[in-house]
VOGU-3710 file (C-alpha; in Angstrom, 3 decimals, decimal comma):
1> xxxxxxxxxx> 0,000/0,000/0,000  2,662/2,167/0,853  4,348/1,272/-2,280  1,325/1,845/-4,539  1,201/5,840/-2,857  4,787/6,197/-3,429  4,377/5,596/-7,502  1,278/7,476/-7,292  3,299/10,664/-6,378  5,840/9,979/-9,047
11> xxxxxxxxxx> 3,365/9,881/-11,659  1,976/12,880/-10,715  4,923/15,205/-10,380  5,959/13,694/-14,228  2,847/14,529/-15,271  3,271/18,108/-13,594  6,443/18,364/-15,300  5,306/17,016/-18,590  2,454/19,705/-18,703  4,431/22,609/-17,742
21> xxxxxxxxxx> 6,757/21,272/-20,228  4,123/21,171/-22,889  2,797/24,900/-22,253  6,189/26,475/-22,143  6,653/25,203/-25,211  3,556/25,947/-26,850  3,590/29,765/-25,280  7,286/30,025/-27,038  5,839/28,781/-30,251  3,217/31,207/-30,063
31> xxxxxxxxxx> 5,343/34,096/-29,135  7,897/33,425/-31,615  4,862/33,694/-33,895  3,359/36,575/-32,586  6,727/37,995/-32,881  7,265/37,056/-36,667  3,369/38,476/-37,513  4,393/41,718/-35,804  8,073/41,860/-38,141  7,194/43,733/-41,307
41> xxxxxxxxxx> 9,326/44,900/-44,072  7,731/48,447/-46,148  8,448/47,825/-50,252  8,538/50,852/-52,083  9,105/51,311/-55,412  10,974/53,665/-58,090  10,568/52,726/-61,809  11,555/56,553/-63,095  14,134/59,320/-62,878  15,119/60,832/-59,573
51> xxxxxxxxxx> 13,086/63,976/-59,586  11,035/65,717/-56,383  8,448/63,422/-56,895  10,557/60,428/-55,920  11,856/62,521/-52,811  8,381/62,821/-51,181  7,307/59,355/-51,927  10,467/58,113/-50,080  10,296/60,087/-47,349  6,914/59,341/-46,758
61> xxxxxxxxxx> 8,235/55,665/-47,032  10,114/56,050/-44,339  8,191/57,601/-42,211  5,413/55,007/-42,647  7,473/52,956/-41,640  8,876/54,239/-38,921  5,565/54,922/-37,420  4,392/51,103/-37,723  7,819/49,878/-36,095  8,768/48,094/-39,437
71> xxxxxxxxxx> 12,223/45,837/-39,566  13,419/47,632/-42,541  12,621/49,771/-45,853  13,081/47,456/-49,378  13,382/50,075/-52,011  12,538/48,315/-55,015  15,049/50,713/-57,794  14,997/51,376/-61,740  16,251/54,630/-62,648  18,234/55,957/-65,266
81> xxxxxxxxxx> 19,367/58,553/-62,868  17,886/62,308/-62,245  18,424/65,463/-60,122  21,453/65,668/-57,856  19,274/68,104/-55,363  16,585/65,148/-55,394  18,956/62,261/-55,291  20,917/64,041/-52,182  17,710/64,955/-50,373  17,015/60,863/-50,251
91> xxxxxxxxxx> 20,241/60,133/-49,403  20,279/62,394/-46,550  16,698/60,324/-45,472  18,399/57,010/-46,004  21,117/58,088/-43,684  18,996/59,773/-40,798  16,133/56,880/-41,068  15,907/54,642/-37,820  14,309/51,869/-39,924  17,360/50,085/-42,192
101> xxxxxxxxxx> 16,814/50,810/-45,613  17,752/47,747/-48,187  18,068/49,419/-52,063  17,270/46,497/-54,592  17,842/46,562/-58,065  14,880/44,533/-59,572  13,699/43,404/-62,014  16,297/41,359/-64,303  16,818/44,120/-67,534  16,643/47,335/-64,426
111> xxxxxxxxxx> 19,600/49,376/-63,739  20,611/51,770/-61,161  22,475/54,318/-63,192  23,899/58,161/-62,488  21,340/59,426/-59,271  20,505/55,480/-58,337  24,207/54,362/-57,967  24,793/56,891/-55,169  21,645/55,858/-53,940  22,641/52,238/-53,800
121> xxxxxxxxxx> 26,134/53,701/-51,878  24,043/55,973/-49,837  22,337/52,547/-48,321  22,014/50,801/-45,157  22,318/47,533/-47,598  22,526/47,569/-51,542  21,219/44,496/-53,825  21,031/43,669/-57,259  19,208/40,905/-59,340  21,225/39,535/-61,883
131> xxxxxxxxxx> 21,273/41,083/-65,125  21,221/44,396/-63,965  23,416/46,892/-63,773  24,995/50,137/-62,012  27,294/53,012/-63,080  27,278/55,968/-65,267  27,490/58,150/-61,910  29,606/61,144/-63,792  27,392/64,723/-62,973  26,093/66,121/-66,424
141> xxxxxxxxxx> 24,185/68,989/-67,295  20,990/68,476/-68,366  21,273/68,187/-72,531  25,032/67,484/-71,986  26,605/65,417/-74,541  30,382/63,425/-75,997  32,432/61,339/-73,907  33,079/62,391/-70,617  35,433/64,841/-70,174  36,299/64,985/-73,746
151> xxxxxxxxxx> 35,013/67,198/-76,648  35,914/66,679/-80,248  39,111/68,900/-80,611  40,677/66,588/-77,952  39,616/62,714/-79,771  40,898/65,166/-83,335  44,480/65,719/-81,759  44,739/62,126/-79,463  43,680/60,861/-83,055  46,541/62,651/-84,698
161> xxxxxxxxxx> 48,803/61,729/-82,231  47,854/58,182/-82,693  48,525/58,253/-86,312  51,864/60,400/-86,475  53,237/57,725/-83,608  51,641/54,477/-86,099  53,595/56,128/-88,861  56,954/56,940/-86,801  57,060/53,011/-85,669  55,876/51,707/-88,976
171> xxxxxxxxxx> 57,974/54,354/-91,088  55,696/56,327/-94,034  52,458/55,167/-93,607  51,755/55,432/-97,699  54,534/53,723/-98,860  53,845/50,999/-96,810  50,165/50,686/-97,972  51,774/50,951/-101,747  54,323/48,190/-100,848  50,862/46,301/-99,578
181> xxxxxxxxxx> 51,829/45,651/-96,507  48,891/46,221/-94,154  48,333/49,400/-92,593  47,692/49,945/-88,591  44,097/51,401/-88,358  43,942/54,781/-85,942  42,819/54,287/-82,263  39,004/54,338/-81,805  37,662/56,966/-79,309  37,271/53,864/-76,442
191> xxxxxxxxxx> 40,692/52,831/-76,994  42,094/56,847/-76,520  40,249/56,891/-73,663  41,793/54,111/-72,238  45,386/54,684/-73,145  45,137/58,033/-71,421  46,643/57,764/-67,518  45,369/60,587/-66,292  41,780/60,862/-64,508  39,524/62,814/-65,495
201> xxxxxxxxxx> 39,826/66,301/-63,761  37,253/68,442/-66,135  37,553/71,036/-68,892  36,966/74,209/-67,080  36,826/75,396/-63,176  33,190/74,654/-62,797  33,075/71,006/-63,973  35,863/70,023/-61,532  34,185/71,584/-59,284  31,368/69,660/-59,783
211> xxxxxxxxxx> 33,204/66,622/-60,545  35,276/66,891/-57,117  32,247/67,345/-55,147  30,509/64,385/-56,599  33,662/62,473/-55,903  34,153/63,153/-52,642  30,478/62,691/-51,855  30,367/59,164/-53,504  33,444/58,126/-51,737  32,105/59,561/-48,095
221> xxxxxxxxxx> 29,448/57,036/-48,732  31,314/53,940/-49,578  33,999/54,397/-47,112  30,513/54,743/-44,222  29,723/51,096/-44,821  33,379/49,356/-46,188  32,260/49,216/-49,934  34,517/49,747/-52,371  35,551/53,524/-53,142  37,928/53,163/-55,553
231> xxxxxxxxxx> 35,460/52,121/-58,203  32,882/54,590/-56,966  35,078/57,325/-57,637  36,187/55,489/-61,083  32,191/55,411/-62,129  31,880/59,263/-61,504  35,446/60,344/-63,235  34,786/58,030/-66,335  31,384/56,897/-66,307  31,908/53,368/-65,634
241> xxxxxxxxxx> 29,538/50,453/-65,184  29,390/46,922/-63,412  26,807/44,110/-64,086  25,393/42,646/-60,590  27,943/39,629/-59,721  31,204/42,127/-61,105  29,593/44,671/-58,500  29,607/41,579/-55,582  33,226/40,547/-56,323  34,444/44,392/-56,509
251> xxxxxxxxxx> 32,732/44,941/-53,002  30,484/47,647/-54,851  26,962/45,718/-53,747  26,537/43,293/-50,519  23,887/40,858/-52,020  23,252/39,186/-55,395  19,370/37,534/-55,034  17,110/36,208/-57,646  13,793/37,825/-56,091  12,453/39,497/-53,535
261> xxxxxxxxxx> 12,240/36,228/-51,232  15,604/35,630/-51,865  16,750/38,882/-50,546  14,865/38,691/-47,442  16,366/35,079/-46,972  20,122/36,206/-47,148  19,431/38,888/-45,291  18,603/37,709/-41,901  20,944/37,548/-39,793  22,892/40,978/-41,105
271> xxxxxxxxxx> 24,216/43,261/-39,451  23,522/46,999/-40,765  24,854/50,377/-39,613  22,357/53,085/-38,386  23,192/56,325/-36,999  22,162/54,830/-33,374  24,509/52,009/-33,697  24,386/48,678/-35,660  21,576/46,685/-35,624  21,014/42,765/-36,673
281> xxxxxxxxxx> 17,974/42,201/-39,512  15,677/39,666/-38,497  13,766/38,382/-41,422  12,780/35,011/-40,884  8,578/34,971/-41,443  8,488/38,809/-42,170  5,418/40,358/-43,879  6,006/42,426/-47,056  3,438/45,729/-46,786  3,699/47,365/-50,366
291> xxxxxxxxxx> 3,417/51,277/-50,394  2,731/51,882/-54,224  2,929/55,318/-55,598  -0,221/56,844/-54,916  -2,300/60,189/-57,008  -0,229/62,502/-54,729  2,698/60,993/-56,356  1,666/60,509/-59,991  0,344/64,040/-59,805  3,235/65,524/-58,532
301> xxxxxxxxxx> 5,288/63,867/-60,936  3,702/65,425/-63,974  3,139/69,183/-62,439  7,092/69,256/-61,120  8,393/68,598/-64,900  9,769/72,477/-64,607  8,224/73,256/-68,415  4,557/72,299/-66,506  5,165/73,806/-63,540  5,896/76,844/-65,528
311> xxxxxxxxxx> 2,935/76,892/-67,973  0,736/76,395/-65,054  2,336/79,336/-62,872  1,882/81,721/-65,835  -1,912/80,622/-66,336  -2,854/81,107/-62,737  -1,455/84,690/-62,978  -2,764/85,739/-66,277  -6,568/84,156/-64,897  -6,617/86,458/-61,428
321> xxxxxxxxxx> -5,657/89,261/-63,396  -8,448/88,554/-66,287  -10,576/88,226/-63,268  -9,735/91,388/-61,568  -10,114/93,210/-64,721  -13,233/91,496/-65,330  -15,380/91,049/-62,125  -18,000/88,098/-62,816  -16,262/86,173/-65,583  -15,613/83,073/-63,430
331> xxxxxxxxxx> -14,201/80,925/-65,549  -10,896/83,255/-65,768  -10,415/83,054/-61,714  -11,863/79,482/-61,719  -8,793/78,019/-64,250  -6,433/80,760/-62,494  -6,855/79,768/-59,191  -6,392/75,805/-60,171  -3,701/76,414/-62,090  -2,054/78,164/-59,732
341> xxxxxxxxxx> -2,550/76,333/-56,670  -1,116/73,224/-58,889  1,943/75,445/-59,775  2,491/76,452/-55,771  2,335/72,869/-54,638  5,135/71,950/-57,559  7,168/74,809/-56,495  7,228/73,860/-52,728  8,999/70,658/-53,278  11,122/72,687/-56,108
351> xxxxxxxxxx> 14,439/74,370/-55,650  12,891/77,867/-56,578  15,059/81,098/-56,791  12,740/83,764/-55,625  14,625/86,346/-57,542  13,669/84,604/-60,717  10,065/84,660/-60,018  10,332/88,084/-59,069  11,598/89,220/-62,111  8,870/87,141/-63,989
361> xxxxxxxxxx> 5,966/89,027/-62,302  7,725/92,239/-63,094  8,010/91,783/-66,513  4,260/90,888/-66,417  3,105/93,438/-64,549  5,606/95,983/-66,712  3,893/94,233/-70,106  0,543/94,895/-68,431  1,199/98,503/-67,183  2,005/99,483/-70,739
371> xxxxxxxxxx> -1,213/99,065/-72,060  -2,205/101,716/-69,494  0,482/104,062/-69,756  1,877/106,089/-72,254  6,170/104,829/-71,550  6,339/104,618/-75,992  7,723/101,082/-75,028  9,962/101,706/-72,228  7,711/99,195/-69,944  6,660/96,817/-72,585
381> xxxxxxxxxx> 11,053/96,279/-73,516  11,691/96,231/-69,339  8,880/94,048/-69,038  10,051/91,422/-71,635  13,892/91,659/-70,595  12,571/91,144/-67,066  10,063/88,187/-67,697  13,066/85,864/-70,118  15,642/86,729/-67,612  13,721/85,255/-64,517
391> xxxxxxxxxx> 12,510/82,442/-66,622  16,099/81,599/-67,469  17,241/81,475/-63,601  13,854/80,556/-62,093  14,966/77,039/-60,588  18,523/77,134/-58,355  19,527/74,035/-59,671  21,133/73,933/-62,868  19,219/70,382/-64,033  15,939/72,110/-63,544
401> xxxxxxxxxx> 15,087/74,578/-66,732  12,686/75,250/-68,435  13,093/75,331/-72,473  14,267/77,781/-74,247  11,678/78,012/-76,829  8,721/77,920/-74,199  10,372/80,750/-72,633  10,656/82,870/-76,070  7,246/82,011/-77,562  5,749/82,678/-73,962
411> xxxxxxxxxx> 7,538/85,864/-73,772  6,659/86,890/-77,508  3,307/86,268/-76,885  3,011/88,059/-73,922  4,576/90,855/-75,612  2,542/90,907/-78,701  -0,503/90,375/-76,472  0,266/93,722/-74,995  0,978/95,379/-78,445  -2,691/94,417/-79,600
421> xxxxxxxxxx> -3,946/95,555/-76,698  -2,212/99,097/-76,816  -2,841/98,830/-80,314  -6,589/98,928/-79,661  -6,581/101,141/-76,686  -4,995/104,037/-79,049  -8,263/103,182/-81,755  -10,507/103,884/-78,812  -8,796/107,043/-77,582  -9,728/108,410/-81,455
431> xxxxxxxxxx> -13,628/107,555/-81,567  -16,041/109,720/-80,395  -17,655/108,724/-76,626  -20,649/106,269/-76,734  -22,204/107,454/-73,118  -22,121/110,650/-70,947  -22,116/114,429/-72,393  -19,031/113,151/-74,400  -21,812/111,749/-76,892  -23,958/114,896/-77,267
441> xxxxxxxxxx> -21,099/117,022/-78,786  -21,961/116,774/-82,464  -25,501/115,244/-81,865  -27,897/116,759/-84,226  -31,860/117,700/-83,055  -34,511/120,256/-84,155  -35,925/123,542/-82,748  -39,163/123,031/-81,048  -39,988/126,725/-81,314  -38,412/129,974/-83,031
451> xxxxxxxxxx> -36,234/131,918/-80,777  -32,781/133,556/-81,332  -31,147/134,017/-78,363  -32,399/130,960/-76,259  -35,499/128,399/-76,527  -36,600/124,774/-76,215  -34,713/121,868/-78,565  -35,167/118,228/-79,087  -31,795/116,122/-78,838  -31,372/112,449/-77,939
461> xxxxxxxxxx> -35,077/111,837/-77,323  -34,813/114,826/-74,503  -35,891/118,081/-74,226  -33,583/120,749/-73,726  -32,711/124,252/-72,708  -30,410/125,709/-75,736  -28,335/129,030/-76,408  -27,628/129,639/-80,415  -25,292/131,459/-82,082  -27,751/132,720/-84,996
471> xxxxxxxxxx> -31,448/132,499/-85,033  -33,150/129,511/-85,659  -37,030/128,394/-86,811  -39,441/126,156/-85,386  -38,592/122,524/-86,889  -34,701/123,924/-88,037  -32,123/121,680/-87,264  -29,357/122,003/-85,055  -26,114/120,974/-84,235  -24,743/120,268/-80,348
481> xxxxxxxxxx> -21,234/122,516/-80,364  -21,239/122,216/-76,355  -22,668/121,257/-73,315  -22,787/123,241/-69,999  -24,450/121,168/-66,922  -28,295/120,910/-68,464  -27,906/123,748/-71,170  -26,886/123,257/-74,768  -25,312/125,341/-77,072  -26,088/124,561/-80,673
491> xxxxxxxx> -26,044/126,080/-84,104  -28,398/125,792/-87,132  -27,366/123,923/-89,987  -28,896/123,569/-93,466  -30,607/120,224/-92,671  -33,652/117,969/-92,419  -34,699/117,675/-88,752  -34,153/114,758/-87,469
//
């Protein structure tokens, strides 16, 4: 009996142990689930050129995520490149974001070129699918053209060079083709390129100024997380490029994955560098919570091409001041006022030089003022000058201008707008008034009476009070020579009545 009591209380402290056993386990299963539903990862993605568009979508990004705690930011990336004050200002959010942000290069066929390789320096982690590509980093202006660093005098006289040193090795160049032996064709530009030691420095003191910023600024970023800055400053001197495995063996990139899923897999487990410290990704049963451009963006994207931005700014001006001149039209100060809230909420995300759009409303409101006042062209010429010139150096950053042509035809318009319109004021200063006394003066009417010093007459369906300057007879007709307060002064003339 004893016995029996003793394995009694055995059993039951193994089965004690066996359950507590069983619900630790369970609650660690459940919280290492729990913990895996709560790990997300925000995909955004860029499929365009690096504009101010593209900054507020991924600054929103990050934010978003942020706010919801998220493990880290995948920026799905396709760019040809874009605007260096719009590829900086995401830069500078990659950097300052608490949330790691991972820049892939997807699909196969994308490329991360000029803006998006700094971009993939600039983060936390940078990826590539394979067949893609990166490079092409060297600054440009916009509508820039030739070989980098080269114009065509400089291939004509590398080209020469190459030739007079063929001809010095090989002796006379012609009598060796007329001998038939075979002649050494000159260098091709790719080949003078590469023969030439020297880096590329820049033709003039602006583009290596330029040039040495954008150095410097690539290689701050590779040396901030150990990639490799030699070739980052060899991309932006000379344009190079590197498919996705060459830019994993040169330490450019720090992952090669086939998809998205891929990515995610190699990355758990890395360590990334954040401005709080370094921080180890944990990716194992993440949740992927796409933020796809939205209107905002789409519609941002179209009004801050500078060219719209522009025609919009102008039409929103020109409608208020149709409107003001022309209280109750609606339709003017309905467009205007679109038009030019569209252009304000371009411009705030927009570089703007303020004394550009200064100048522009001067010259309008010059162009305007001399329909009104007699300057013989003085304001219309000012206006014009005025209205080009802060067209021209509207936007602070060189890559943002507007055309040319748009900014001539718009000005010409403008100004032949205001010709018509002075044009037409100077036909209406030489007709005769339409309303008030101005209209009497030359009005004809008829005598109601004789008199000869003063008596009744009948002008513009009114009777009046009139003086004469020569007697007149009942039913004579006279002529309006001036108007005092109620009382005419008229003369006969040799004329029906009325």
């Amino acid at each position: 009996m004893i016995r029996f009591r003793k394995q009694r209380g055995a059993m039951a402290r193994w089965l004690l142990w066996l359950t507590l056993l069983v619900v630790g386990a369970t609650g660690a299963l459940l919280a290492s689930a729990d913990n895996a539903a709560d790990r997300e990862a925000v995909l955004l993605t860029v499929e365009d050129a690096i504009g101010p568009a593209t900054v507020d979508y991924i600054s929103r990004g990050i934010e978003a995520a942020e706010e919801r705690g998220a493990e880290m930011v995948v920026l799905q990336l396709d760019t040809p490149g874009g605007l260096d004050s719009s590829m900086r200002s995401i830069i500078r959010e990659f950097l300052q974001s608490e949330v790691p942000v991972v820049t892939y290069v997807h699909p196969s066929g994308a490329r991360a070129a000029s803006a998006g390789t700094y971009m993939l320096y600039g983060s936390h982690v940078a990826a590539m699918t394979p067949a893609t590509n990166l490079g092409s980093a060297t600054p440009v202006q916009m509508g820039g053209g030739g070989l980098p660093g080269m114009d065509e005098e400089d291939l004509d006289e590398l080209r020469e060079e190459a030739e007079d040193e063929d001809e010095d090795e090989n002796g006379n160049g012609d009598e060796e083709r007329d001998n038939g032996e075979e002649a050494v064709e000159p260098a091709s530009e790719e080949e003078l390129l590469e023969d030439d030691p020297e880096p590329r420095r820049g033709d003039d003191a602006m583009e290596r100024k330029v040039l040495e910023d954008a150095v410097s600024y690539i290689r701050g970023l590779a040396e901030r997380y150990d990639r490799n800055a030699d070739w980052a400053e060899e991309t932006v001197r000379e344009g190079s490029n590197l498919t996705a495995t060459a830019a994993l063996e040169k330490n450019v990139i720090d992952f090669v994955a086939d998809n998205l899923d891929d990515l995610l897999a190699q990355l758990d487990g890395h360590t990334v560098k954040l401005m709080s410290g370094e921080r180890e990704l944990v990716t194992e049963g993440i949740e992927i919570v796409r933020m796809d451009p939205d209107w905002r963006t789409e519609l941002l994207s179209l009004i801050t091409n500078p060219n719209i931005a522009y025609i919009l700014m102008l039409i929103g001006i020109y409608g208020i001041i149709f409107e003001l001149a022309n209280p109750g039209a609606v339709y003017p100060g309905v467009i205007g006022s679109i038009a030019l809230i569209l252009a304000f909420f371009a411009l705030q995300v927009m570089p703007i030089n303020y004394a550009g759009l200064a100048l522009m409303l001067l010259g309008m409101i010059f162009m305007i003022a001399e329909a009104f006042v007699p300057s013989f062209g003085a304001l219309g010429i000012g206006g014009l000058v005025a209205f080009i010139t802060g067209s021209v150096i509207l936007w602070d950053d060189p890559n943002l201008n507007v055309a040319l042509p748009l900014v001539v035809g718009t000005a010409i318009a403008i100004g032949l707008l205001s010709v018509w319109v002075l044009g037409r004021l100077f036909k209406l200063r030489g007709k005769k008034p339409a309303t008030g006394h101005e209209e009497m003066i030359g009005m004809l009417g008829y005598a109601r009476e004789d008199f000869e010093v003063r008596g009744p007459v009948w002008v513009h369906s009114e009777q009046w009070t009139a003086e004469t300057t020569a007697p007149v007879r009942e039913g004579q007709a006279v002529r309006v020579k001036a108007i005092d307060g109620l009382r005419l002064t008229v003369e006969p003339v040799e004329t029906s009545a009325p």
